[in-house]
N, C-alpha and C positions, 0 to 999 in steps of 0.2 A: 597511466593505466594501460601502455599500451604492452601485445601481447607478442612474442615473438616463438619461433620454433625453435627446435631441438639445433638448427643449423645458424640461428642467431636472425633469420627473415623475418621481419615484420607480418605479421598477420593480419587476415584481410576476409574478415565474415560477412560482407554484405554482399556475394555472388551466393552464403549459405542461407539468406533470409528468408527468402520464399519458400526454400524445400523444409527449412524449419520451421516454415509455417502451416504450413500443409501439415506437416508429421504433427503438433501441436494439439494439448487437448485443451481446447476453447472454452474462453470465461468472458463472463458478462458481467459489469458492477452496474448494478440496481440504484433507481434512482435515493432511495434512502438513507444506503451508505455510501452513497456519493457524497452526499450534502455532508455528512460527517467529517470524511475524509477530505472536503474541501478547508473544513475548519483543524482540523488535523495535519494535514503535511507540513502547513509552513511552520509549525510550529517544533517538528521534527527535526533536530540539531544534527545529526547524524545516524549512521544504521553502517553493518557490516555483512556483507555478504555471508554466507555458511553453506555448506552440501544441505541442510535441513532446511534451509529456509520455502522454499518452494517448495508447497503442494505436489508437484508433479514433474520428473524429470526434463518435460519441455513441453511450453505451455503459453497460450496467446490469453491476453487480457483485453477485452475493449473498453475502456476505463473511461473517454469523454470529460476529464476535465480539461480546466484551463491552459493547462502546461501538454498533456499527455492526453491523445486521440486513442491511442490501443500501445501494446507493446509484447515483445516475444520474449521467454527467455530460455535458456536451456542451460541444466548444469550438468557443466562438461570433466568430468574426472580427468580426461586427457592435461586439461593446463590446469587443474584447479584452479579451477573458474566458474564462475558463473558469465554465461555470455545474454549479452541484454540488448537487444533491438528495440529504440522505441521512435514512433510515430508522433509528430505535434499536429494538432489541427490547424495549424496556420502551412504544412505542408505533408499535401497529405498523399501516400504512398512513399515520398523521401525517409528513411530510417537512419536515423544515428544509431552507429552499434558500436559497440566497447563491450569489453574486456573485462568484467569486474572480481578481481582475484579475491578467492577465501578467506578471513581474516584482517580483510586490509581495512580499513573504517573507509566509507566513502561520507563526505562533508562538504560544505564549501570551502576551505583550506585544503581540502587535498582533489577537487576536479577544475579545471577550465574555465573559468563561467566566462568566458564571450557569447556571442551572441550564438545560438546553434538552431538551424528548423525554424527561425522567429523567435525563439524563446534561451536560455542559459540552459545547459547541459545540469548545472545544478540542480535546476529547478524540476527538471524534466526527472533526472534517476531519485531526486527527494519522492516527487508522486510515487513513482517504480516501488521505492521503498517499501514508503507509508503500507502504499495496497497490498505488497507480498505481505507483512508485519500483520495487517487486519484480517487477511484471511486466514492467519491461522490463530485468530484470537478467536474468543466462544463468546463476542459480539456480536459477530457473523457467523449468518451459514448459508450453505449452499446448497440448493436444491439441482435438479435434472431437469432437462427437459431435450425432447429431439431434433428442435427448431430453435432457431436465438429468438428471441422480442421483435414486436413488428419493428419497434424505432430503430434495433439496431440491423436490420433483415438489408437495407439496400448499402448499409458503411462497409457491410462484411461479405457481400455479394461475391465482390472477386478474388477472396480468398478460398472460397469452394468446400467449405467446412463438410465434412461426412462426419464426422465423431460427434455424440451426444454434447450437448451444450450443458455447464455450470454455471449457474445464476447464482452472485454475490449478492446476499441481501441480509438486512440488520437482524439480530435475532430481538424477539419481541420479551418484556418481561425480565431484562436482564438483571434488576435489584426486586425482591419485594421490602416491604417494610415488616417490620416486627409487632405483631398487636397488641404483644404483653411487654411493657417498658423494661429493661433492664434494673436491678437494683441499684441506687448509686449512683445513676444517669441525671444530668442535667435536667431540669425543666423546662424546656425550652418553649419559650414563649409564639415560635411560628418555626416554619419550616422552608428554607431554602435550598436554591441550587448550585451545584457544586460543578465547576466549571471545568473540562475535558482540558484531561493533558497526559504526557508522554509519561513513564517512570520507565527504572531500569529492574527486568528480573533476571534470576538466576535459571536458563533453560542447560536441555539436554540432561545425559545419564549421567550416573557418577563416572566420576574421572574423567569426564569430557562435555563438563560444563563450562556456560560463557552466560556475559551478558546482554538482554536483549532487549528493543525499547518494547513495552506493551502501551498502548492507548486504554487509559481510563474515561470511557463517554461520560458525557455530561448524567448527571442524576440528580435526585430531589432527594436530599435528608432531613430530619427533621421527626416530630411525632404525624401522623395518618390527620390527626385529629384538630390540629393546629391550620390556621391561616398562611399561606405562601408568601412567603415576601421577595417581589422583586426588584434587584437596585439596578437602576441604571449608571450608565457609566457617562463620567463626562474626562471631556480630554479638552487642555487647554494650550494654545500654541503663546510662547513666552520669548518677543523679540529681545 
Protein backbone atom coordinates (compact mmCIF):
# COMPACT_ATOMS: atom_id res chain seq x y z
CA UNK A 1 0.00 0.00 0.00
CA UNK A 2 2.82 2.07 -0.29
CA UNK A 3 2.24 5.39 -2.01
CA UNK A 4 4.68 6.99 -4.50
CA UNK A 5 4.76 10.39 -6.73
CA UNK A 6 4.33 11.41 -10.07
CA UNK A 7 8.39 11.15 -10.14
CA UNK A 8 8.16 7.39 -8.91
CA UNK A 9 9.69 8.69 -4.87
CA UNK A 10 8.30 6.92 -2.27
CA UNK A 11 5.97 9.01 -0.16
CA UNK A 12 6.40 10.12 3.31
CA UNK A 13 3.35 11.62 5.43
CA UNK A 14 4.35 11.48 8.73
CA UNK A 15 6.36 15.19 8.63
CA UNK A 16 2.16 15.99 7.27
CA UNK A 17 0.62 14.39 10.66
CA UNK A 18 0.49 17.21 12.95
CA UNK A 19 -0.48 19.95 10.43
CA UNK A 20 -3.28 17.48 9.52
CA UNK A 21 -4.16 17.28 12.77
CA UNK A 22 -4.43 20.64 13.64
CA UNK A 23 -6.52 21.33 10.21
CA UNK A 24 -8.73 18.20 11.37
CA UNK A 25 -12.49 18.27 12.47
CA UNK A 26 -12.34 16.34 15.78
CA UNK A 27 -14.36 13.29 16.90
CA UNK A 28 -14.93 11.67 19.98
CA UNK A 29 -16.39 7.83 20.36
CA UNK A 30 -18.65 7.64 23.44
CA UNK A 31 -18.37 5.18 25.65
CA UNK A 32 -21.64 3.14 24.28
CA UNK A 33 -20.67 2.67 20.96
CA UNK A 34 -17.42 1.82 21.91
CA UNK A 35 -18.43 -1.23 23.77
CA UNK A 36 -20.32 -2.22 20.49
CA UNK A 37 -17.60 -1.58 18.32
CA UNK A 38 -15.40 -3.46 20.56
CA UNK A 39 -17.74 -6.59 19.59
CA UNK A 40 -17.78 -5.56 16.15
CA UNK A 41 -14.32 -5.00 14.47
CA UNK A 42 -12.98 -8.29 14.95
CA UNK A 43 -15.65 -9.66 13.51
CA UNK A 44 -15.05 -7.30 10.28
CA UNK A 45 -13.39 -9.61 7.41
CA UNK A 46 -12.61 -6.81 5.32
CA UNK A 47 -13.72 -2.82 4.23
CA UNK A 48 -12.66 -0.70 1.21
CA UNK A 49 -11.59 2.61 1.23
CA UNK A 50 -13.99 5.13 -0.91
CA UNK A 51 -13.86 9.20 -1.54
CA UNK A 52 -17.62 8.77 0.45
CA UNK A 53 -16.59 6.92 3.09
CA UNK A 54 -15.50 9.75 5.57
CA UNK A 55 -17.87 12.07 7.22
CA UNK A 56 -15.37 14.89 6.50
CA UNK A 57 -12.52 15.56 4.22
CA UNK A 58 -10.10 15.41 7.16
CA UNK A 59 -10.83 14.47 10.34
CA UNK A 60 -9.27 13.10 13.80
CA UNK A 61 -11.10 10.44 15.86
CA UNK A 62 -10.23 9.56 19.58
CA UNK A 63 -11.58 6.11 19.39
CA UNK A 64 -9.60 4.50 22.91
CA UNK A 65 -9.89 0.86 22.13
CA UNK A 66 -7.80 -1.83 22.38
CA UNK A 67 -5.85 -1.63 19.16
CA UNK A 68 -6.40 2.16 18.20
CA UNK A 69 -5.85 5.38 20.94
CA UNK A 70 -7.22 8.09 18.31
CA UNK A 71 -6.53 8.31 14.47
CA UNK A 72 -6.28 11.03 11.49
CA UNK A 73 -7.43 10.67 8.25
CA UNK A 74 -7.71 12.76 5.14
CA UNK A 75 -8.97 12.12 1.66
CA UNK A 76 -6.71 13.09 -0.61
CA UNK A 77 -8.02 13.35 -4.43
CA UNK A 78 -4.40 14.22 -5.26
CA UNK A 79 -3.41 10.06 -5.04
CA UNK A 80 -6.59 8.68 -4.62
CA UNK A 81 -6.23 7.93 -1.49
CA UNK A 82 -7.42 7.95 1.55
CA UNK A 83 -4.40 8.91 3.97
CA UNK A 84 -4.82 7.17 7.57
CA UNK A 85 -2.60 8.16 10.70
CA UNK A 86 -3.34 6.02 13.53
CA UNK A 87 -2.05 6.16 17.07
CA UNK A 88 -1.99 2.73 19.54
CA UNK A 89 -2.24 3.15 23.17
CA UNK A 90 0.68 1.05 23.76
CA UNK A 91 2.61 4.00 21.97
CA UNK A 92 1.44 6.94 22.33
CA UNK A 93 2.16 10.19 20.05
CA UNK A 94 4.13 7.47 17.58
CA UNK A 95 1.66 7.28 14.32
CA UNK A 96 1.76 4.56 11.77
CA UNK A 97 0.61 6.25 8.51
CA UNK A 98 -0.19 4.54 5.22
CA UNK A 99 -1.54 5.12 2.14
CA UNK A 100 -4.85 3.51 1.72
CA UNK A 101 -5.92 3.61 -2.14
CA UNK A 102 -9.79 3.97 -3.29
CA UNK A 103 -11.22 0.69 -4.20
CA UNK A 104 -8.42 -1.44 -3.15
CA UNK A 105 -10.09 -3.88 -0.24
CA UNK A 106 -7.96 -3.66 2.87
CA UNK A 107 -8.05 -7.34 4.87
CA UNK A 108 -5.61 -9.36 6.54
CA UNK A 109 -4.44 -10.99 3.16
CA UNK A 110 -3.62 -7.84 1.71
CA UNK A 111 -1.85 -5.58 4.86
CA UNK A 112 1.54 -6.65 6.86
CA UNK A 113 0.52 -7.93 10.04
CA UNK A 114 3.91 -7.85 11.95
CA UNK A 115 4.04 -6.48 14.74
CA UNK A 116 3.44 -2.43 14.33
CA UNK A 117 3.05 0.52 17.57
CA UNK A 118 2.65 -3.02 19.88
CA UNK A 119 -0.05 -4.25 18.12
CA UNK A 120 -0.60 -5.80 13.96
CA UNK A 121 -1.17 -3.01 11.44
CA UNK A 122 -4.10 -5.33 10.75
CA UNK A 123 -5.71 -4.99 13.66
CA UNK A 124 -5.22 -1.32 14.02
CA UNK A 125 -6.83 -0.08 10.21
CA UNK A 126 -9.71 -3.09 10.98
CA UNK A 127 -10.80 -0.72 14.24
CA UNK A 128 -10.04 2.49 11.56
CA UNK A 129 -12.62 0.76 9.50
CA UNK A 130 -15.12 -0.66 11.68
CA UNK A 131 -15.49 3.24 13.30
CA UNK A 132 -15.52 5.11 9.79
CA UNK A 133 -18.34 2.26 8.53
CA UNK A 134 -20.54 3.09 12.13
CA UNK A 135 -20.45 6.53 11.76
CA UNK A 136 -22.16 6.72 8.93
CA UNK A 137 -24.72 4.17 9.95
CA UNK A 138 -28.19 5.67 11.68
CA UNK A 139 -26.89 3.40 14.72
CA UNK A 140 -25.00 6.22 15.53
CA UNK A 141 -25.20 9.98 15.93
CA UNK A 142 -23.37 12.66 16.54
CA UNK A 143 -24.04 15.37 18.54
CA UNK A 144 -21.77 18.95 19.06
CA UNK A 145 -20.37 20.28 21.52
CA UNK A 146 -17.33 23.10 22.15
CA UNK A 147 -15.28 21.20 24.46
CA UNK A 148 -14.37 17.22 24.14
CA UNK A 149 -15.35 15.08 27.49
CA UNK A 150 -13.63 15.60 30.56
CA UNK A 151 -12.04 11.86 30.11
CA UNK A 152 -10.82 12.67 27.01
CA UNK A 153 -9.71 16.82 27.75
CA UNK A 154 -5.98 15.85 29.13
CA UNK A 155 -5.29 12.70 25.88
CA UNK A 156 -6.15 15.50 23.48
CA UNK A 157 -4.41 18.46 25.24
CA UNK A 158 -1.60 18.65 22.85
CA UNK A 159 -3.22 18.56 19.88
CA UNK A 160 -4.79 22.19 20.58
CA UNK A 161 -8.19 21.40 19.14
CA UNK A 162 -10.16 25.00 18.17
CA UNK A 163 -12.92 23.40 16.08
CA UNK A 164 -16.29 22.28 17.73
CA UNK A 165 -15.99 18.74 19.03
CA UNK A 166 -18.31 15.57 17.50
CA UNK A 167 -19.45 13.16 19.91
CA UNK A 168 -20.16 9.52 18.49
CA UNK A 169 -22.66 8.03 20.52
CA UNK A 170 -25.39 5.07 19.89
CA UNK A 171 -28.65 6.32 18.77
CA UNK A 172 -31.36 5.04 21.31
CA UNK A 173 -34.53 3.21 20.10
CA UNK A 174 -33.22 1.79 16.96
CA UNK A 175 -35.98 -1.34 16.47
CA UNK A 176 -39.41 -0.99 17.99
CA UNK A 177 -41.63 -3.93 18.15
CA UNK A 178 -44.84 -4.25 16.26
CA UNK A 179 -48.05 -4.40 18.78
CA UNK A 180 -50.52 -5.75 16.22
CA UNK A 181 -48.94 -9.35 15.17
CA UNK A 182 -48.70 -9.74 11.56
CA UNK A 183 -51.19 -12.32 9.73
CA UNK A 184 -49.45 -15.49 9.10
CA UNK A 185 -46.74 -14.97 11.68
CA UNK A 186 -45.42 -17.67 13.65
CA UNK A 187 -46.50 -18.00 17.32
CA UNK A 188 -43.68 -17.82 18.91
CA UNK A 189 -43.56 -19.03 22.21
CA UNK A 190 -40.70 -16.31 23.76
CA UNK A 191 -38.66 -13.86 22.44
CA UNK A 192 -34.96 -13.77 21.80
CA UNK A 193 -31.87 -12.09 20.77
CA UNK A 194 -30.46 -11.82 17.70
CA UNK A 195 -26.77 -11.56 17.74
CA UNK A 196 -24.69 -8.46 15.84
CA UNK A 197 -22.87 -8.94 12.70
CA UNK A 198 -21.59 -7.39 9.48
CA UNK A 199 -23.71 -7.80 5.98
CA UNK A 200 -23.00 -6.35 2.73
CA UNK A 201 -25.22 -3.28 1.17
CA UNK A 202 -25.61 -1.80 -2.02
CA UNK A 203 -24.34 2.09 -1.26
CA UNK A 204 -23.95 5.21 -3.47
CA UNK A 205 -26.13 6.79 -6.68
CA UNK A 206 -26.98 5.00 -9.68
CA UNK A 207 -24.26 4.23 -11.77
CA UNK A 208 -21.80 4.48 -9.02
CA UNK A 209 -22.63 1.90 -6.74
CA UNK A 210 -20.58 -0.65 -4.56
CA UNK A 211 -20.68 -2.73 -1.85
CA UNK A 212 -20.34 -1.84 1.72
CA UNK A 213 -20.21 -3.82 5.08
CA UNK A 214 -23.22 -2.36 7.46
CA UNK A 215 -23.11 -3.52 11.15
CA UNK A 216 -26.61 -4.99 12.25
CA UNK A 217 -26.49 -4.29 16.49
CA UNK A 218 -27.53 -6.75 18.44
CA UNK A 219 -31.62 -6.64 19.04
CA UNK A 220 -34.66 -8.53 20.74
CA UNK A 221 -37.23 -10.32 18.23
CA UNK A 222 -39.84 -12.00 19.23
CA UNK A 223 -43.67 -10.94 20.36
CA UNK A 224 -43.55 -7.69 23.24
CA UNK A 225 -45.67 -10.11 25.16
CA UNK A 226 -43.69 -13.12 25.43
CA UNK A 227 -40.83 -14.23 28.08
CA UNK A 228 -36.98 -13.68 26.95
CA UNK A 229 -34.96 -16.48 26.56
CA UNK A 230 -31.42 -16.50 27.04
CA UNK A 231 -28.93 -19.28 25.90
CA UNK A 232 -25.76 -19.37 26.90
CA UNK A 233 -23.03 -20.43 25.07
CA UNK A 234 -20.62 -23.15 25.95
CA UNK A 235 -17.28 -23.97 23.95
CA UNK A 236 -15.48 -27.12 24.40
CA UNK A 237 -11.68 -27.57 23.76
CA UNK A 238 -11.27 -31.30 22.13
CA UNK A 239 -7.55 -32.67 22.42
Amino acid sequence: MLMHDPDGRELDFSDHTMDLIHAATPYAVADDIRGLLAAAAPQLEEWTPTPQLPLSPRGFCFLRDEFVQSFVWEADPRYNAMIVAVESPSSRANFLVDALPYGEVVSSATVDDDGTLGCSKWEMLRSVGATLLFMQQRLAVIGHRMRPPRAVRRAVRRFQFENEWNIVTLRRNLRTENSEPDEGAPDWSHRWIVAGHWASYWCGERGDQHLEPRFLAPYVKGPPDKPLLVKSRAFATVR
